[in-house]
N, C-alpha and C positions, 0 to 999 in steps of 0.2 A: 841460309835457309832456316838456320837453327834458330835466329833471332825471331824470323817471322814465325814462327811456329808458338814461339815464347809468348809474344805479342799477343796471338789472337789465343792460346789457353791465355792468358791473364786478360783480356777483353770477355773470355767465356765465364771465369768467373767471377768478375765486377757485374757483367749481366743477370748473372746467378742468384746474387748478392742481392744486387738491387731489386729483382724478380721477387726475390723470399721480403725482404724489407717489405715491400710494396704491397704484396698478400697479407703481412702478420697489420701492418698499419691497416689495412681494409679490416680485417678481424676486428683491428682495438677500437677501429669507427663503428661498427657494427653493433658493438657490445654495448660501448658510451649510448651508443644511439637510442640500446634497447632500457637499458639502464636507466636513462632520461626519460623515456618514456613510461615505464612504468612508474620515475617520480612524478610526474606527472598526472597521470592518470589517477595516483595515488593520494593526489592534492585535489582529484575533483569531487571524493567523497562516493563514486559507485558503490554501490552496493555488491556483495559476491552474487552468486547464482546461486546458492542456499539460502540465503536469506532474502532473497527474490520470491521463491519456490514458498517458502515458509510465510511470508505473508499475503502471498496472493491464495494459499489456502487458508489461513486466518479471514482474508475478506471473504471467500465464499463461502465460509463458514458462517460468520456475521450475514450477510445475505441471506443464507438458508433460515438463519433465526428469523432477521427482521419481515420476511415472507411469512412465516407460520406466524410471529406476533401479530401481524395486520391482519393474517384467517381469524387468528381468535378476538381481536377486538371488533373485526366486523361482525364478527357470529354475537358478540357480547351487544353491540349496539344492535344491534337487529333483534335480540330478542328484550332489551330496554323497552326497545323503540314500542313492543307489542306489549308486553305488563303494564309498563305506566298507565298506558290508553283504559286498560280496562279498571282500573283502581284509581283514577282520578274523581272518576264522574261518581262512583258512592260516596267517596272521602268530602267532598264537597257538600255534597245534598247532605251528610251527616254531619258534617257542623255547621250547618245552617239549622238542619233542626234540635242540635244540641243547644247553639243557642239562643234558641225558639223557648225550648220547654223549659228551660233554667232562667230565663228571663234576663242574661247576658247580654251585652251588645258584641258586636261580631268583632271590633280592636279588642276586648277584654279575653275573647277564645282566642287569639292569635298570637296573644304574647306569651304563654307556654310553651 
């Protein structure tokens, strides 16, 4: 009986043995695995999440500008758009009669 006894403690611990082996190998796949993976990942060029963060306030920053540039250049044409009008039609009639009374012809007042 002593033998059998023997037997099955050394069949308990080859199962043991091989149980822990089996576990630490699943660990070292787990690791390689993770390992790989962030090479990986690491070869595709992401960006972190701070520098995600930091340029996506940079663009609504730039946003926020190129909206108030567009206010002020519409406010700028729109008030173009109403001066010119009123300073065309003298400018015109005045050098027709500029030269009128100097006895110029009207290519000789234009190339000034």
């Amino acid at each position: 009986m002593q033998s059998e006894n023997k037997i099955f403690a050394d069949f308990a611990k080859f199962i043991n043995g091989a149980a822990g082996t089996v576990a630490g190998m699943g660990r070292e796949a787990g690791e390689s695995a993770r390992e790989n993976m962030r090479e990986w990942i690491a070869g595709m060029d992401f960006v972190s999440r701070e520098e995600f963060d930091a340029v996506k306030d940079m663009a609504a920053k730039a946003r926020e500008e190129a909206d108030d540039l567009k206010k002020r250049v519409d406010a700028l044409e729109a008030a173009a758009a109403k001066k010119p009008a009123a300073k065309r039609a003298p400018r015109k009639a005045a050098s027709k009669s500029a030269g009128k009374s100097s006895g110029k012809s009207e290519s000789s007042g234009k190339a000034g």
